[in-house]
N, C-alpha and C positions, 0 to 999 in steps of 0.2 A: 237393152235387151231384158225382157223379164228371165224371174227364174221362180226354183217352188223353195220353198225348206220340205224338206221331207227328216222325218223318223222313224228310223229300223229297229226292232225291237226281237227276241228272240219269244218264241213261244215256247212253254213247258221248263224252263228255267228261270229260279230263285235264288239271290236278287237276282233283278233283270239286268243279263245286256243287252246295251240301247247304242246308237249313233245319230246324231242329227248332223245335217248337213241341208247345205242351199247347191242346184246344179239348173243350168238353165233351160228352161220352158220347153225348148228347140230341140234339146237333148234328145236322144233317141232311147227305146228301151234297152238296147245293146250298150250303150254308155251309160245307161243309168245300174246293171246287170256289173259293169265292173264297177262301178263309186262303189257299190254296195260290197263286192269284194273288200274292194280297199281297205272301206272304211268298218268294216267288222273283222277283218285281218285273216277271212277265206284264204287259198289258196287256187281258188279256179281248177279244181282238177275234176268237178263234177257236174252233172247237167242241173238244169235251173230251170224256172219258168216262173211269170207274173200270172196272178188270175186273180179277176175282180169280175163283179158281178152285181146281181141282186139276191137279198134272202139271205137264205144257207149253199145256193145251188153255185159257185162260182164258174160259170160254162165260159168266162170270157178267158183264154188261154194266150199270153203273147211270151214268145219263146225263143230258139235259135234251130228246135229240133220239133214237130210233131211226136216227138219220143212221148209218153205219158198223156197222151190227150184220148180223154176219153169218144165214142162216138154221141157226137150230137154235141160237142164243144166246140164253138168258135174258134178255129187258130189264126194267130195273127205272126206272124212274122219280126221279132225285135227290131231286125235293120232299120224297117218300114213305120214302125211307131214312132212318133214323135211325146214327151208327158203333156203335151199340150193339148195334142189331139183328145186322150182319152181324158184327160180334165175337163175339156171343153169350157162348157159354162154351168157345170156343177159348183154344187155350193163344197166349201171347204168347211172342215179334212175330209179329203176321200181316204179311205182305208180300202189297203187291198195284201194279196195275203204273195209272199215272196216266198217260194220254196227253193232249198236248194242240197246235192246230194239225195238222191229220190231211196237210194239204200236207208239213209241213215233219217232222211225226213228233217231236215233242219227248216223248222216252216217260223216265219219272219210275220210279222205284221208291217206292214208299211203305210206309214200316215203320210200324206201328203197337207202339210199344218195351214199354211198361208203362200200368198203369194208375192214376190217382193221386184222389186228391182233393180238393174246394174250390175247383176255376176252374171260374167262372161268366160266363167270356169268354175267347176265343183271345188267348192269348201266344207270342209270341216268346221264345225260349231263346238262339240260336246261328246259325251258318250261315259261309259262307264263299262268296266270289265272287263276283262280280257275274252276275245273269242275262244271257244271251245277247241282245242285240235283239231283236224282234219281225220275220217274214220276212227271218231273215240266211240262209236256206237250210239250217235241221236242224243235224245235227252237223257234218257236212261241210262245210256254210257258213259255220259258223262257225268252226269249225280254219281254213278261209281267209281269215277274217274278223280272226283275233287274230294269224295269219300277215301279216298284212301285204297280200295277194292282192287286196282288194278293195277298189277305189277310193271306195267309197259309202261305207263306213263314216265313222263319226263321231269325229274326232281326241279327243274330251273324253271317247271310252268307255273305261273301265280297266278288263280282266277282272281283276282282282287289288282292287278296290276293293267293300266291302261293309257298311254301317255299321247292323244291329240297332238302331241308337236311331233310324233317320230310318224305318223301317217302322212302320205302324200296321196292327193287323189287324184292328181294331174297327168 
């Protein structure tokens, strides 16, 4: 069974946090929606959507919810995708942009790197930094979050802590 490696990466945050993982080919985007949970240590309590495209315009929308879709955007349904389909026989990395929490804007880049063979379940590879909390207010909240600014934060959070063996994406 093929699969892809893929890399998630956070946008508007310095350093970056990043995860790479391999999930297989056949995968649907509704299972690729939670790996990326997992493996950036989300909590799934907010809507989400994939969109790739051409240009700057990204109209191609796959989701769980037409919640956020503008008109004249393609929606596609996560169940019903497969990463194979929209890979097809484009050249590698595809980059596509992975938004999630639409309040807060946590917008991902998502490389699709190479393609490989033999994983028959998502893997963890790599990664650095701990994810951001859940509603620390986007990027911006969060820079004043690791800044010191905001009194709610929780003394036990280490943006510099990340341990690849306590993730399971299974």
């Amino acid at each position: 069974m093929a699969s892809y490696t893929i890399k998630v990466f956070l946008y508007e945050v310095e350093p970056e946090i990043w995860r790479r993982f391999t999930i297989p080919a056949e995968a649907s985007f509704a299972e690729l929606h939670r790996v990326i949970q997992k493996a950036m240590g989300w909590n799934d309590e907010q809507s989400h959507q994939f969109r790739h495209g051409k240009g700057r315009h990204l109209g191609n929308v796959i989701a769980d919810t037409k919640e956020q879709v503008a008109p004249g955007d393609d929606f596609k349904d996560e169940k019903d995708v497969r990463i194979c389909d929209v890979v097809g026989r484009r050249r590698l990395p595809l980059r596509m942009m992975y938004r999630y929490d639409f309040y807060d804007d946590w917008t991902h880049e998502l490389v699709i790197e190479q393609k490989g063979e033999e994983e028959d379940a998502p893997k963890l590879l790599g990664g650095e930094r701990a994810c951001p909390p859940e509603d620390c207010g986007g990027a911006f909240g969060y820079r004043e979050c690791v800044a010191g600014f905001d009194e709610w934060m929780d003394d036990d959070y280490d943006p510099e802590a990340f341990d690849p063996d306590a993730v399971e994406l299974k």
